[in-house]
MARMIZA-373375 format. One line per 4 residues: number of its first residue (from 1); their letters; for each residue z, y, x of N, C-alpha, C. Coordinates in steps of 0.1 Angstrom, whole numbers. Layout:
BEGIN
NUM) a) Z,Y,X,Z,Y,X,Z,Y,X ~ ...
This chain:
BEGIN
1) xxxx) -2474,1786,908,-2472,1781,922,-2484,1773,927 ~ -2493,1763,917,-2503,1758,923,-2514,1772,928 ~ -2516,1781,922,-2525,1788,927,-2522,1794,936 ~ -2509,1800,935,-2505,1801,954,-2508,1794,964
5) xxxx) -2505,1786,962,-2504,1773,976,-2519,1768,979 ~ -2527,1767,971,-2541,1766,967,-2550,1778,973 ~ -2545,1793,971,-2551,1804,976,-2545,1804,991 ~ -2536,1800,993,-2530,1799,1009,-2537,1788,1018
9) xxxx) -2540,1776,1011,-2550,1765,1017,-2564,1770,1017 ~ -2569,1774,1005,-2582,1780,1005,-2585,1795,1015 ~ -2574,1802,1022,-2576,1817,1032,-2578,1804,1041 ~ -2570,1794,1041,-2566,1790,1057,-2579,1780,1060
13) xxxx) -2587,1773,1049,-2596,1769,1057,-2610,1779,1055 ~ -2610,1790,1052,-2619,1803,1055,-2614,1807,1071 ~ -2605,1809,1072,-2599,1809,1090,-2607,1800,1101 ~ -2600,1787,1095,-2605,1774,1102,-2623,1778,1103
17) xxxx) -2624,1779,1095,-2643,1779,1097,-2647,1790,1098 ~ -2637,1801,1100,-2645,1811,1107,-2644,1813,1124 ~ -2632,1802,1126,-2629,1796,1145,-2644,1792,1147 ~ -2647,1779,1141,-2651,1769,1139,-2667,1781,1143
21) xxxx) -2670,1787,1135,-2686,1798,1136,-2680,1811,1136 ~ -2678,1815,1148,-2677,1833,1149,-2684,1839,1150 ~ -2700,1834,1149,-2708,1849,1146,-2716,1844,1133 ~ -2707,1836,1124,-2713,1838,1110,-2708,1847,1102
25) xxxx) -2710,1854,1092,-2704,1863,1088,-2702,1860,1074 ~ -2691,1852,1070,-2683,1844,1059,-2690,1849,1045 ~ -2689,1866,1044,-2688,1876,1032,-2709,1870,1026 ~ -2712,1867,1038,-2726,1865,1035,-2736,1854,1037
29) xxxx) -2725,1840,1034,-2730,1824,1038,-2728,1817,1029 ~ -2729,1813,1027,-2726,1799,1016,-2719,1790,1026 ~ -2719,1786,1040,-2716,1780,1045,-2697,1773,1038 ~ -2693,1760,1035,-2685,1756,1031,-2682,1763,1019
33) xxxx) -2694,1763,1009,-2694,1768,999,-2682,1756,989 ~ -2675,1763,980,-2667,1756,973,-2652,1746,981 ~ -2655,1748,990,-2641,1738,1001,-2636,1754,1006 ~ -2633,1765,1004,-2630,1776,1009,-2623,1787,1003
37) xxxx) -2616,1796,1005,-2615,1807,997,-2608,1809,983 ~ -2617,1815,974,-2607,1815,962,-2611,1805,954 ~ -2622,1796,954,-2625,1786,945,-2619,1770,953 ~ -2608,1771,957,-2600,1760,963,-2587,1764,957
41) xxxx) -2584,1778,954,-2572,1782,944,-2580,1779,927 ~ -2590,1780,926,-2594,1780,909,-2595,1764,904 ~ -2603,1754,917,-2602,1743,917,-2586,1734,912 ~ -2580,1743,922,-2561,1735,918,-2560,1735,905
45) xxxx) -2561,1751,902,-2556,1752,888,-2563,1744,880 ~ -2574,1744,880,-2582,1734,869,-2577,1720,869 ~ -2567,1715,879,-2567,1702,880,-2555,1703,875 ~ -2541,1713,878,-2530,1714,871,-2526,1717,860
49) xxxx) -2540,1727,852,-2540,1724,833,-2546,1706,829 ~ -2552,1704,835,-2559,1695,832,-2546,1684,830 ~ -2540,1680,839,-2530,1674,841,-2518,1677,833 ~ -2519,1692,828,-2509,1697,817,-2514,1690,804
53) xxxx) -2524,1689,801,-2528,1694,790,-2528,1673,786 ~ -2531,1668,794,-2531,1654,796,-2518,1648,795 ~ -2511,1653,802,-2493,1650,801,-2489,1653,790 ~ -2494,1660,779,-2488,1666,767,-2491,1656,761
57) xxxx) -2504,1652,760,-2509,1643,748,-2504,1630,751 ~ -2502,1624,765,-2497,1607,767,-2477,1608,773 ~ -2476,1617,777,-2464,1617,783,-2462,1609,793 ~ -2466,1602,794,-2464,1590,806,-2475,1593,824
61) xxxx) -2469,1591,831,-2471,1600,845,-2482,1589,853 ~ -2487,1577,849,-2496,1569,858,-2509,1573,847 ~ -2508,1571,832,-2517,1572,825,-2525,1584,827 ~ -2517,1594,828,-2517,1612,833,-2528,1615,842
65) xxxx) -2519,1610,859,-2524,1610,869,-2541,1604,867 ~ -2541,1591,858,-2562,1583,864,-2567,1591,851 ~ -2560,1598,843,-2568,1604,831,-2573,1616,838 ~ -2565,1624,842,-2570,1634,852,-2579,1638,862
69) xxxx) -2576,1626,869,-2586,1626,879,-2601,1623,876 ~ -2601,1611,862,-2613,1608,855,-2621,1620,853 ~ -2613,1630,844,-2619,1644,838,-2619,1651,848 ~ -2615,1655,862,-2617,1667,868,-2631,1659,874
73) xxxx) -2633,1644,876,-2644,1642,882,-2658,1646,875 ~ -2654,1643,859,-2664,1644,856,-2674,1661,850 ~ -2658,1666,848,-2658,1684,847,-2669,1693,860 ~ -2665,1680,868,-2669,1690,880,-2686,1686,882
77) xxxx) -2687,1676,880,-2704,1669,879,-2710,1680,870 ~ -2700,1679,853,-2708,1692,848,-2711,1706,853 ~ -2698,1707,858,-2703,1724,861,-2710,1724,871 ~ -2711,1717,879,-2724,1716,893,-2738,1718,886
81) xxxx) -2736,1710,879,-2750,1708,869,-2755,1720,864 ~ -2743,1726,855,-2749,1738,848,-2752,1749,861 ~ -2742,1751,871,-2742,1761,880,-2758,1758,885 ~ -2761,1747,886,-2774,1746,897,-2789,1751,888
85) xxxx) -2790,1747,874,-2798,1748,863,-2797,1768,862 ~ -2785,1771,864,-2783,1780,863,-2791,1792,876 ~ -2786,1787,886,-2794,1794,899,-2805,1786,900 ~ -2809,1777,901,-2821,1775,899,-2830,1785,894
89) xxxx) -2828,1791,885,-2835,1801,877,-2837,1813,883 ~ -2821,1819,889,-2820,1830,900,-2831,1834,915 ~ -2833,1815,917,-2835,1814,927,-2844,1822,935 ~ -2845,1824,951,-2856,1835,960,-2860,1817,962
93) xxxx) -2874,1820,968,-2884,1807,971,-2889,1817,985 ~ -2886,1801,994,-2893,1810,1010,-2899,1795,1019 ~ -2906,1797,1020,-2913,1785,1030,-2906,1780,1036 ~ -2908,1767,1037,-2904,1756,1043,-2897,1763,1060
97) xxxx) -2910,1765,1063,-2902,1762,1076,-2896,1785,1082 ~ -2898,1786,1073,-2888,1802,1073,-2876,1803,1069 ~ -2872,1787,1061,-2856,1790,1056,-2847,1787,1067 ~ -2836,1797,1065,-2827,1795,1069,-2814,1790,1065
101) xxxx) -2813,1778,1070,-2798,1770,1061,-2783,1771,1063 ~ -2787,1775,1073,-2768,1781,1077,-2763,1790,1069 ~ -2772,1800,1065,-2763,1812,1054,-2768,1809,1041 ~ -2777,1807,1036,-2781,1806,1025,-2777,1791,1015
105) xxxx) -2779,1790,1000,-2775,1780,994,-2785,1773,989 ~ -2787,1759,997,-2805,1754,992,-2801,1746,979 ~ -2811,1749,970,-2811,1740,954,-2818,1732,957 ~ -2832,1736,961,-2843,1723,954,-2855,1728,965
109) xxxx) -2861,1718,968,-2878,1720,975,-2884,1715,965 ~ -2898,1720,969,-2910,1723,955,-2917,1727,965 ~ -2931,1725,954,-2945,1724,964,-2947,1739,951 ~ -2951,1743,963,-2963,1760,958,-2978,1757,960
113) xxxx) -2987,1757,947,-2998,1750,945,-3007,1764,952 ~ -3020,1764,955,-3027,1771,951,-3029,1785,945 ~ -3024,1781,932,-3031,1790,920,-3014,1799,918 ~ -3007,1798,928,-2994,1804,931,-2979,1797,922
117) xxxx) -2982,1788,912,-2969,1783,905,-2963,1770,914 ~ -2952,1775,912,-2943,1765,913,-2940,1756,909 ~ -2939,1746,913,-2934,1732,910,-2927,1717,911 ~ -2920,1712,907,-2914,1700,912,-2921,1691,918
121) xxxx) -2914,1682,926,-2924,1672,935,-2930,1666,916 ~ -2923,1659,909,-2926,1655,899,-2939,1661,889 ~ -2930,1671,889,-2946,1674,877,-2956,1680,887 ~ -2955,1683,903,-2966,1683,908,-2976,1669,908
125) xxxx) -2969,1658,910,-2973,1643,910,-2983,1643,899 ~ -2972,1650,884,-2979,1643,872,-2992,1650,870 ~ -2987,1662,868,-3002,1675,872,-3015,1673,878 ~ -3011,1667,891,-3023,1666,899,-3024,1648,904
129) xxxx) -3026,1643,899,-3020,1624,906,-3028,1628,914 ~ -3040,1630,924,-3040,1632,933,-3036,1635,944 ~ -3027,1642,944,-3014,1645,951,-3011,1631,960 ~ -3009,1624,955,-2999,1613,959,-3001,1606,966
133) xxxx) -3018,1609,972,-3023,1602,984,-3028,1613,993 ~ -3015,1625,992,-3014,1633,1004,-3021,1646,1001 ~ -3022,1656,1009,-3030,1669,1014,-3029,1670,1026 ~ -3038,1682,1031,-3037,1684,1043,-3036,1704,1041
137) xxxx) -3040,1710,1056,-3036,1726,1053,-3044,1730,1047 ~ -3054,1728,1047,-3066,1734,1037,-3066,1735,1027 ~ -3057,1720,1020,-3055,1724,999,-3047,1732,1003 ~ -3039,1743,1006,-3037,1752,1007,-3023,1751,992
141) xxxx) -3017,1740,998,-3004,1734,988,-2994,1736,1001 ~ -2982,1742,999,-2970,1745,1005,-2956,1741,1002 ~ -2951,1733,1013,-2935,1730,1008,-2931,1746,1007 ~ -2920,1746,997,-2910,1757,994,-2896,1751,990
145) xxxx) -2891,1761,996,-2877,1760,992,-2873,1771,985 ~ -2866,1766,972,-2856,1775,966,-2843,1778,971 ~ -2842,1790,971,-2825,1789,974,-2817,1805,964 ~ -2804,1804,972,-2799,1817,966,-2793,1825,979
149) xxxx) -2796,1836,983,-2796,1839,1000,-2778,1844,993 ~ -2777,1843,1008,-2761,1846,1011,-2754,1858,1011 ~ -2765,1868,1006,-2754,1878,1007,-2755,1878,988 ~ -2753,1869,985,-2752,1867,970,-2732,1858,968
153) xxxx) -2733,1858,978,-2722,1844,981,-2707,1850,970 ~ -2707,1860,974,-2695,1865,964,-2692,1865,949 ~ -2710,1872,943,-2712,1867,929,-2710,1857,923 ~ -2719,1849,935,-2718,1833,925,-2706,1829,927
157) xxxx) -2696,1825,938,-2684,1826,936,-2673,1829,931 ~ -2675,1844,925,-2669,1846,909,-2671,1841,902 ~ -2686,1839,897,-2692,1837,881,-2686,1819,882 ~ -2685,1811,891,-2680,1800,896,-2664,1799,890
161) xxxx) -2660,1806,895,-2641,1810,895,-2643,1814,881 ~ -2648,1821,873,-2643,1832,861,-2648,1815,848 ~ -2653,1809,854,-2661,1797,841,-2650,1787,846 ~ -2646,1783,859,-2636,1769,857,-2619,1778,849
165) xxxx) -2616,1793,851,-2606,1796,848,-2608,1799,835 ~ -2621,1797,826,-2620,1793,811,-2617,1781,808 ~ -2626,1775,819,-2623,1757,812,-2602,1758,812 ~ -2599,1760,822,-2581,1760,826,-2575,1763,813
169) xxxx) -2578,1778,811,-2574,1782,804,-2572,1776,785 ~ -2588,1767,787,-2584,1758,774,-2577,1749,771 ~ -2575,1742,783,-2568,1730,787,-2549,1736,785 ~ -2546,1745,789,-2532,1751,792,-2532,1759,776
173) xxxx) -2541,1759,769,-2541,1761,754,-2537,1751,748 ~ -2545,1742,750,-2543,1728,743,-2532,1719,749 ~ -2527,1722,760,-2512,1719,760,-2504,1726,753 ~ -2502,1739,752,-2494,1746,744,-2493,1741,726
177) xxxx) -2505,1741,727,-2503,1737,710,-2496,1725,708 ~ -2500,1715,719,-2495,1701,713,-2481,1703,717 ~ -2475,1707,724,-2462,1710,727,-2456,1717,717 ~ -2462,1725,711,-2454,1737,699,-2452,1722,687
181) xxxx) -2464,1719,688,-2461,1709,673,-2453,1698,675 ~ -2449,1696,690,-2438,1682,690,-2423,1691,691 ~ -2423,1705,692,-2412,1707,691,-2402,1704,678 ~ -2391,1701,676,-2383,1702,663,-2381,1714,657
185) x) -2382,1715,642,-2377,1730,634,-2372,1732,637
């Protein structure tokens, strides 16, 4: 039932924001990436094992409720993390001022040296201390932006959905078991 109601809030605010921008074309934006679609049904569920699997082990419904919310907060910091470390790696890199932000998914800016590599403001700092009292066009050093362009938006959206419905699926494991073992012979 949570994933119904969750996949019916998640079409409906894909609607809302497709009022909201009608000549974006949803299938190929990141635009309200994660507040949308089917990862606002995968989201629920991850919060309704979680809360299963939490309920099993305390039984008591206030301990439940802040235990839950603790873990889905901090579940979700992880998977941001891993997701981003992850695309990061995927990432297309396009000049600063050629990106476009409305459809695509920006990770990180980074200066493009010279000698063609890429790098963090950081270890460009450390690399070159020089740096840090500026350039001009001639060092021939470039803001860049990473990103992951938008007609990727469905992939990572899966691969997104298919990893929180393992995390679920552990959690709704590990209720089960604790429940099997408080049952009586």
């Amino acid at each position: 039932m949570v994933a119904a109601a969750a996949l019916a809030i998640g079409w409906t605010s894909e609607a809302l924001l497709h009022l909201l921008n009608p000549a974006l074309d949803l299938d190929r934006s990141f635009e309200g990436f994660r507040g949308r679609g089917l990862l606002i049904a995968v989201e629920a569920v991850l919060v309704a094992a979680i809360a299963l699997a939490i309920g099993a082990i305390l039984g008591r419904s206030i301990p439940t409720l802040v235990l839950t919310l603790v873990l889905v907060f901090g579940l979700s910091i992880a998977v941001d993390k891993v997701e981003r470390t992850v695309l990061t790696n995927e990432a297309a890199i396009a000049d600063e001022q050629a990106y476009a932000y409305d459809e695509n998914l920006f990770l990180d800016s980074r200066l493009r040296l010279p000698d063609g590599s890429v790098l963090s403001w950081d270890d460009a700092m450390a690399a070159h201390p020089e740096l840090q009292n500026g350039w001009d066009e001639s060092s021939g050093i470039r803001s860049v932006i990473l990103y992951i362009p938008g007609e990727r938006y469905h992939e990572v959206e899966l691969r997104e959905a298919l990893a929180l419905l393992g995390i679920s699926l552990a959690f709704i494991g590990l209720a089960t078991v604790i429940v099997l073992r408080r049952r009586p012979r």
